[in-house]
C-alpha positions as CSV (number, residue, x, y, z in Angstrom):
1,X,17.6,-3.4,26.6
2,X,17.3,-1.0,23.6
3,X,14.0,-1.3,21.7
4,X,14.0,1.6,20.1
5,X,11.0,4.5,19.5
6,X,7.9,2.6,18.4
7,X,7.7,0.1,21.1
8,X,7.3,3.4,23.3
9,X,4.9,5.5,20.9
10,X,2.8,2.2,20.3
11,X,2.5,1.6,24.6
12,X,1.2,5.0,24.8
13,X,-1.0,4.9,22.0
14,X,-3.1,1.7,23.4
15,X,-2.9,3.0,26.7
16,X,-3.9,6.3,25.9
17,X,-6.6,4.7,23.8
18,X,-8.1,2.4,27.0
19,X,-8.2,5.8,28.9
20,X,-10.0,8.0,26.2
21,X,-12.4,4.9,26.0
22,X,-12.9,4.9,30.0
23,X,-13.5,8.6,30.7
24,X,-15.0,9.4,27.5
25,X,-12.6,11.8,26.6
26,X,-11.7,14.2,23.6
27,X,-7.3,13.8,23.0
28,X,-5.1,14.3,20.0
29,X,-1.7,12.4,20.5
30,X,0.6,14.7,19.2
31,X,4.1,13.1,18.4
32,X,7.4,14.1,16.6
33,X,8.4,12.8,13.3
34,X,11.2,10.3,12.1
35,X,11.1,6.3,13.3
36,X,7.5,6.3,15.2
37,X,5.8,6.9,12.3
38,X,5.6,3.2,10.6
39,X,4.0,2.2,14.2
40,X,1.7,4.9,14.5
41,X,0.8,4.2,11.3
42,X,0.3,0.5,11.8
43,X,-1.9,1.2,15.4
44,X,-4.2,3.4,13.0
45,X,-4.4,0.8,10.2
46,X,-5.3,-1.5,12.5
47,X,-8.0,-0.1,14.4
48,X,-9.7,1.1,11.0
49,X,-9.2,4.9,11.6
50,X,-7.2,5.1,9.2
51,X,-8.7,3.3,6.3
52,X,-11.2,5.8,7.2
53,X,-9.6,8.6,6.1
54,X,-8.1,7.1,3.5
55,X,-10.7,4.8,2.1
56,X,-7.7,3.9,-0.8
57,X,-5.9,1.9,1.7
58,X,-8.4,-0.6,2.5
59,X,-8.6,-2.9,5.4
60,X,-7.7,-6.2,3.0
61,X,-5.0,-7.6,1.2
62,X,-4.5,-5.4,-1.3
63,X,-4.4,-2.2,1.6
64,X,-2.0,-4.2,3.7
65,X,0.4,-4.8,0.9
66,X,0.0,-0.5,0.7
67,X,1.3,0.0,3.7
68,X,4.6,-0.7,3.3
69,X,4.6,2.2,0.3
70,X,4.6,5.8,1.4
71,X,2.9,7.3,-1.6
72,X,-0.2,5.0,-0.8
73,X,-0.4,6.2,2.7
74,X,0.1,10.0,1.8
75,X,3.0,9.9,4.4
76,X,5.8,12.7,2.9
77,X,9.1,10.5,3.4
78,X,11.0,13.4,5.1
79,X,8.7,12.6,7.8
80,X,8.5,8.8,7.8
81,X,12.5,7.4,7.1
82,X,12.3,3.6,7.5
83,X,14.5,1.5,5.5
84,X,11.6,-0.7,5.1
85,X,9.7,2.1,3.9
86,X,12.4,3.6,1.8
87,X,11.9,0.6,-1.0
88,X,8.3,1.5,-2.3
């Protein structure tokens, strides 16, 4: 069965997560560009790190709705092709 990049990036990402947790460890998750993006994204969003950075996109409705719009999340579109992203 063909799921495609995120489903991939994003089992990484919380299992890298559990171990950095664990061990008390210092990582950077260092991926390539193109269709992972909207997930990595979403994992960040989710877990507040990103809001964090980007205190614009705020962990409410009106942030949420921001997500699906590349400008909001600084996110250059070269980087980040989605055709759900590609509407904003």
């Amino acid at each position: 069965m063909r799921m495609g990049t995120t489903p991939g990036l994003n089992f990484v990402y919380v299992h890298l997560n559990r171990v950095i947790n664990q061990y008390d460890l210092n990582v950077i998750y260092v991926t390539g560009t193109g269709h992972g993006v909207p997930g990595l994204v979403a994992n960040t969003y989710l877990e507040g790190s990103y809001s964090e950075l980007y205190p614009n996109v705020s962990q409410n409705e009106r942030g949420i709705k921001g997500c699906s719009c590349l400008e909001l999340l600084h996110i250059p579109r070269h980087l980040a092709w989605s055709p759900y992203l590609q509407a904003c």
